[in-house]
C-alpha positions in Angstrom: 51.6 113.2 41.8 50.5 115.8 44.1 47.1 117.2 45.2 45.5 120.1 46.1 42.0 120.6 47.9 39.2 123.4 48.0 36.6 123.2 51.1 34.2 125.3 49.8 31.3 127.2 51.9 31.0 130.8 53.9 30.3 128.4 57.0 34.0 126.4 57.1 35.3 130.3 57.9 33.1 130.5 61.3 33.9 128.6 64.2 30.9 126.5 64.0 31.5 124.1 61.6 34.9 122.3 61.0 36.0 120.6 57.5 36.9 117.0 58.0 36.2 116.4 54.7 39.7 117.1 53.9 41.1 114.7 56.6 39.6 111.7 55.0 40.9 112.7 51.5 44.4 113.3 52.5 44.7 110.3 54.0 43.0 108.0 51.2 45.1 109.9 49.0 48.5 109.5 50.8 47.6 105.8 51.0 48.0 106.0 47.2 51.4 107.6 47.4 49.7 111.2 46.9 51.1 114.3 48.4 48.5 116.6 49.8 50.9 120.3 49.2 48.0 122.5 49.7 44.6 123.0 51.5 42.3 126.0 50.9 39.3 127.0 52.3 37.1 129.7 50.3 33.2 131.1 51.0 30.9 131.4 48.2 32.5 134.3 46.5 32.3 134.1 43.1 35.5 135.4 42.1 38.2 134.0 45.0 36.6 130.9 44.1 37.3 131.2 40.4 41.3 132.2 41.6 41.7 129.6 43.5 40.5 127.0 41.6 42.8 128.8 38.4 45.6 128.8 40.7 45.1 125.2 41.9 44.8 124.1 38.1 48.1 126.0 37.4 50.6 124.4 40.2 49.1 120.8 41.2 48.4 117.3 39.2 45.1 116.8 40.9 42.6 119.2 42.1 39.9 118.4 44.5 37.2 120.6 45.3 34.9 119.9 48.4 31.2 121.8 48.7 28.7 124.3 46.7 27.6 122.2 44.6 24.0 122.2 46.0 21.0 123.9 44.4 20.7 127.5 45.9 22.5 130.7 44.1 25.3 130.4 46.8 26.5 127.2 45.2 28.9 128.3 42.8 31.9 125.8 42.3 30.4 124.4 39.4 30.6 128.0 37.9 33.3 128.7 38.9 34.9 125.7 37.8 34.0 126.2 34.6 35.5 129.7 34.1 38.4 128.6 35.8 39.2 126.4 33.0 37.5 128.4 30.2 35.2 125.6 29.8 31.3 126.3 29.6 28.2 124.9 31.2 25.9 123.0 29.4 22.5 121.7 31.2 22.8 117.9 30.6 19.2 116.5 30.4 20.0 112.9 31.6 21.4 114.1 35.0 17.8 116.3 35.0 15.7 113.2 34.5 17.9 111.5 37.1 17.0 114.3 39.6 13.4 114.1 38.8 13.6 110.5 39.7 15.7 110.8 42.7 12.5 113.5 44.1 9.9 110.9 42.6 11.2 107.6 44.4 10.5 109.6 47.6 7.7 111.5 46.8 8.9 114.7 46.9 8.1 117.6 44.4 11.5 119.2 43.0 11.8 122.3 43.0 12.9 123.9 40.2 16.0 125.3 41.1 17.6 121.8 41.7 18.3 121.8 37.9 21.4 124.1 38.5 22.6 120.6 39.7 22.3 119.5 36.2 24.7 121.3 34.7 28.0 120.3 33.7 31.0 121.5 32.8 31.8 120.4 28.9 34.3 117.6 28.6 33.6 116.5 32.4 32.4 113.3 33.0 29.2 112.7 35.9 30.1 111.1 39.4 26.4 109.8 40.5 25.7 110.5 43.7 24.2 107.5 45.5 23.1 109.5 48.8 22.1 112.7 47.4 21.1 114.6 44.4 24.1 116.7 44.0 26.4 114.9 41.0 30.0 115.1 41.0 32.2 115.7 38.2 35.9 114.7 37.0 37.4 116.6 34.1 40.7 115.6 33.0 42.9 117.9 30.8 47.0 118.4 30.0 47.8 115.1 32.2 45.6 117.4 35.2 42.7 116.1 37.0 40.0 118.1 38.2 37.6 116.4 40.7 34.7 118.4 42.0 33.2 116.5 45.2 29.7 117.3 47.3 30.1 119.0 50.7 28.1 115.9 53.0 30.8 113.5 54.3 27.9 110.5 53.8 27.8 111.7 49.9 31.4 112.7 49.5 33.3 109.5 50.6 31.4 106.7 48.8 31.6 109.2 45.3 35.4 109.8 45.8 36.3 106.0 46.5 34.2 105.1 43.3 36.8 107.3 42.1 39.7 105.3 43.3 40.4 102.6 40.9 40.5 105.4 38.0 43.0 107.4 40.2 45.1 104.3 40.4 45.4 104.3 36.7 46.6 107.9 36.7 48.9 107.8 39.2 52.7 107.3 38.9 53.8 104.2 40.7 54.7 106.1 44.5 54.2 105.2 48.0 54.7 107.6 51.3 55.8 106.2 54.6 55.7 108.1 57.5 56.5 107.7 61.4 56.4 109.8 64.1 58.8 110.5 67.3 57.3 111.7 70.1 59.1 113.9 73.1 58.1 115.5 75.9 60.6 117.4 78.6 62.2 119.5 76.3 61.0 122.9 74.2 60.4 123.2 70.1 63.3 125.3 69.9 65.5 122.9 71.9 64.3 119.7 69.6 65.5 121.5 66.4 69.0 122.7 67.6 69.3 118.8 68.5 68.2 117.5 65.1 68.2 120.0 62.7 71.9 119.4 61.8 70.8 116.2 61.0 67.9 116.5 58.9 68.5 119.2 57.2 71.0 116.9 54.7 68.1 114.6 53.9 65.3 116.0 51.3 63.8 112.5 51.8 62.7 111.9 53.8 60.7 115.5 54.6 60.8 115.8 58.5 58.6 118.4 60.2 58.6 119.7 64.1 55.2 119.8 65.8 54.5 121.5 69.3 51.6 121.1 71.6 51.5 121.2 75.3 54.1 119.3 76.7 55.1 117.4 73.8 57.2 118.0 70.5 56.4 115.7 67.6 58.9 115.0 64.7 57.0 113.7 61.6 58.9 112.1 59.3 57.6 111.5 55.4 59.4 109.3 53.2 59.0 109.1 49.4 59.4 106.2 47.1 58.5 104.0 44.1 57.0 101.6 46.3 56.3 101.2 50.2 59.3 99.6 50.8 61.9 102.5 49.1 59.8 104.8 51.3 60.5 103.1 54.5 64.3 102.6 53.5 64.6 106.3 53.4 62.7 107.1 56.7 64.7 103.8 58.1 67.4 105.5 57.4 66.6 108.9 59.4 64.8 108.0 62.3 67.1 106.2 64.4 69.6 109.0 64.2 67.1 111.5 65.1 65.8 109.1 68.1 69.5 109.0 69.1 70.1 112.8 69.0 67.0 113.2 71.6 67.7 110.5 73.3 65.6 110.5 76.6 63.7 112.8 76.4 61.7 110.5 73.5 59.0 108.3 75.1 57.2 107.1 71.7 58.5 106.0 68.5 55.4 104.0 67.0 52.7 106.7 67.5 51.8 105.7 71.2 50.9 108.6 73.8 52.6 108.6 77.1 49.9 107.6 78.7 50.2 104.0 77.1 54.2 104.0 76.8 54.1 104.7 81.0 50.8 101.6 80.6 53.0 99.4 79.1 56.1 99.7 81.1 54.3 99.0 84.3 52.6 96.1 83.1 56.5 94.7 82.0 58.0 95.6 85.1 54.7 94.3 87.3 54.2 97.9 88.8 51.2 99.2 90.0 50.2 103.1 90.1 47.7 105.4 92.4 47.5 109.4 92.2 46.7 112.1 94.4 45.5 115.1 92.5 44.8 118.4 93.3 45.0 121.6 90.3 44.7 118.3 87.8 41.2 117.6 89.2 41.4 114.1 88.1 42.4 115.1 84.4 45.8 112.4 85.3 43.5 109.3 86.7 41.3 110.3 83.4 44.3 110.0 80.9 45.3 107.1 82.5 42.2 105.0 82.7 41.5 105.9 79.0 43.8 103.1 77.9 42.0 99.8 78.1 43.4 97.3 80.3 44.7 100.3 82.6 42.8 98.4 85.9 45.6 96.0 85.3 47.9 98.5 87.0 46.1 101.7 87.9 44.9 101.4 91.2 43.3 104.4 91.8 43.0 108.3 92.4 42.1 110.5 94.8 40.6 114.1 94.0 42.0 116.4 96.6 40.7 119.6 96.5 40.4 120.8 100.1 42.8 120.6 102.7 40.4 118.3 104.4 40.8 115.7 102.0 44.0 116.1 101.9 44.4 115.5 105.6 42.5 112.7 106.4 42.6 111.2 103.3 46.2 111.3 102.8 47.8 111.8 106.0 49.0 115.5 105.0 49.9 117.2 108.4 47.9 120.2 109.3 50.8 121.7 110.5 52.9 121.2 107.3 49.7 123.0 105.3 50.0 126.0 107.4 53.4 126.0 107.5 54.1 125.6 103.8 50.7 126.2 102.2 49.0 123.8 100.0 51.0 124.4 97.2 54.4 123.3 98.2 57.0 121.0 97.4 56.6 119.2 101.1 52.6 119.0 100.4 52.9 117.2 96.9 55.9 115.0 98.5 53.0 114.0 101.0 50.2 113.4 98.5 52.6 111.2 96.4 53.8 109.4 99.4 50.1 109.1 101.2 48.3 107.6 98.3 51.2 104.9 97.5 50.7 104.0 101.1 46.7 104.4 101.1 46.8 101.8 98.2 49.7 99.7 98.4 50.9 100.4 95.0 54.5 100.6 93.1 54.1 104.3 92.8 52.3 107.2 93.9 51.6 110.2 92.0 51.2 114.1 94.2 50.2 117.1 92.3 49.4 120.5 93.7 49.5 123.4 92.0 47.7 127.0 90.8 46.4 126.5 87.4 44.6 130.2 87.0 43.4 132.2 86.0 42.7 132.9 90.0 44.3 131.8 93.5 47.6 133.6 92.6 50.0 135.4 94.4 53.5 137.1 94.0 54.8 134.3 96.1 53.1 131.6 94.1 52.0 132.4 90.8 49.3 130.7 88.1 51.1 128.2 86.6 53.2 127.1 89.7 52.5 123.2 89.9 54.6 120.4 92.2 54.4 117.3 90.5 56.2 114.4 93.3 56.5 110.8 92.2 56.9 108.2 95.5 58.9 104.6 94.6 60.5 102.0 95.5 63.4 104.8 95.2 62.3 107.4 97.3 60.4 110.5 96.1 61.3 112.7 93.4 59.6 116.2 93.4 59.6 118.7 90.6 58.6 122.4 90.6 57.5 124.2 87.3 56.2 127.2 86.1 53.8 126.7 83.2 52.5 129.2 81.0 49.4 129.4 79.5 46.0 128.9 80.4 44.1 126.7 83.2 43.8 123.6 80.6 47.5 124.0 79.2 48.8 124.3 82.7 46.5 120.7 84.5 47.8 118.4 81.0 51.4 120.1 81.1 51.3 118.8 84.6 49.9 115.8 83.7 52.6 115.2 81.5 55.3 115.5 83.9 53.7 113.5 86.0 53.4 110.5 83.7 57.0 111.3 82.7 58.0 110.7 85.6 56.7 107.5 86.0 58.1 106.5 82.3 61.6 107.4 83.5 61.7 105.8 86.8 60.2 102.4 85.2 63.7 102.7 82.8 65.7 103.2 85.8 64.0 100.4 87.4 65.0 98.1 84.2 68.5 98.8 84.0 
């Protein structure tokens, strides 16, 4: 079986309001084996409305619309619904006397416009509402399902899991498994010259690319019968993909890299501190937001000025005016000055010119050292990000905690 849902409402097109309804369906429904394949989101226009809920009736098994089915004339799905499916409306006077009672027990006076919220589509049957006065409906035609849901997240998810055991019934036997590699240190394009050879001969499992800033994810979705022909296919896929990346992967059961570089200094007994200066602490924050972090993060130092970084540190005045701030020989000193400052494995510098201001044509925004100090020496790295001041601090971030991940391998060997 596979789904398709409507958010409904003018406001889920503005950037003030943000529809998470769909988020909780999707995943209650892949839990069932259910393929989302679509997600629409329409205002209260009449006639899109009525298209898109047509169109959704045409192509999917099971329909789900989210929203407008509140009192006021901008509440149309139920309309809409209705002439989607060339079904009429018929005012049902038990869900009106519910209503009444629903204003009654709280001694209220309804107005009466809330009646529009008796009417139901013919053939459909009522989803009370336990939280509000805005019943659902399921109408079930042609081996299709058609369930029209409230817009309130405290009214929508106790309706639709009342709705779960009957979905059961109507769904196929089906599970989906899915897994996730993550990968940082290389570019989307790069990921899928590595693996697309590879996946591309497999329809099952379904395997998508993802990018954000510093990280590529692959997303792998496997189909079965049951949960365990689901896995066997993505069991099948994912080591071979893991293997084509090889490295460059630092996660392969969902964990960030901020708690794959926790856990491998807590198995090798390592301790970290950083020195940050264009990060402005966002590195010690990432860290510390795994519990259990104070078992091996010793602390960070926010270095902003060259004062701090001086006598703080132990950065040279001389090399700052020499090299500037943001140099490979000043992050070199920041790494090396706080692993001294507090006796730990490692130590973390990071200088840079995150933007939009403070560049030059010597040393442009998105110029960042990154220097890692061990028991190995110190490693420093120059990059150029793109993007803007928050991309350029967590792609630095990132290869600051990359570095750590790959010298704690080294370190195992």
């Amino acid at each position: 079986m596979n789904a398709e849902i409507i958010a409904i409402g003018s406001e889920l097109l503005t950037p003030y309001r943000s529809d998470t309804n769909s988020l909780f369906l999707t995943e209650q429904l892949n839990r069932m084996g259910v393929e989302v394949v679509s997600k629409t989101v329409v205002g209260d226009d009449r006639e899109r409305l009525t298209a898109a809920i047509a169109l959704a009736w045409k192509r999917s098994d099971l329909v789900l619309t989210i929203g407008g089915l509140g009192p006021t004339e901008d509440d149309v799905t139920r309309e809409c619904a209705a002439q989607a499916l060339g079904r009429p409306l018929h005012s049902d006077s038990q869900l009106a006397q519910a209503i009444e009672a629903r204003f009654r027990s709280r001694g209220v006076r309804m107005a009466a416009i809330n009646l529009r919220q008796a009417l139901r589509i013919e053939g459909a049957a009522v989803l009370p509402n336990s939280r509000g006065t805005a019943p659902g409906q399921w109408i079930e035609s042609d081996g299709k399902i058609l369930i029209l849901l409230p817009g309130p997240p405290r009214e929508l998810e106790p309706m639709f899991e009342s709705c779960l055991p009957r979905l059961r019934e109507k769904t196929p036997p089906s599970a989906i498994c899915r897994r996730v590699l993550r990968i940082t240190g290389l570019t989307e394009s790069a990921v899928e010259e590595m693996v697309a050879p590879i996946y591309s001969r497999y329809s099952n499992p379904a395997t998508t690319i993802l990018a954000a800033p510093g990280e590529i994810q692959l997303h792998l979705r496997g189909f079965g019968n049951d949960s365990s022909e689901a896995q066997a296919h993505v069991d099948e896929l994912f080591p071979k993909l893991e293997a084509a990346v090889g490295e460059y992967v630092f996660s392969t059961d969902g964990a960030s890299l901020e708690e794959t570089v926790g856990r491998g200094l807590v198995a090798r007994q390592a301790t970290l501190a950083v020195a940050e200066s264009c990060t402005g602490g966002l590195l010690a924050q990432r860290i510390t937001s795994v519990s259990g972090s104070s078992a091996y993060f010793a602390g960070g130092v926010v270095c902003y000025s060259n004062r701090w970084k001086t006598e703080w540190l132990g950065v040279s005045q001389e090399m700052l005016e020499a090299r500037g701030a943001v140099s490979r020989e000043v992050a070199q000193a920041l790494a090396e000055g706080v692993g001294r400052r507090a006796g730990s494995t490692f130590g973390i510098g990071i200088t840079g010119i995150a933007g939009p201001t403070g560049a030059t044509p010597e040393k442009p925004a998105g110029l960042v050292y990154v220097a890692l100090a061990g028991p190995q020496g110190t490693e420093v790295q120059e990059k150029r990000y793109l993007g803007e001041r928050e991309v350029v601090r967590w792609q630095a971030t990132q290869t600051a905690l990359d570095l750590v991940r790959r010298a704690l391998q080294q370190r195992g060997r």
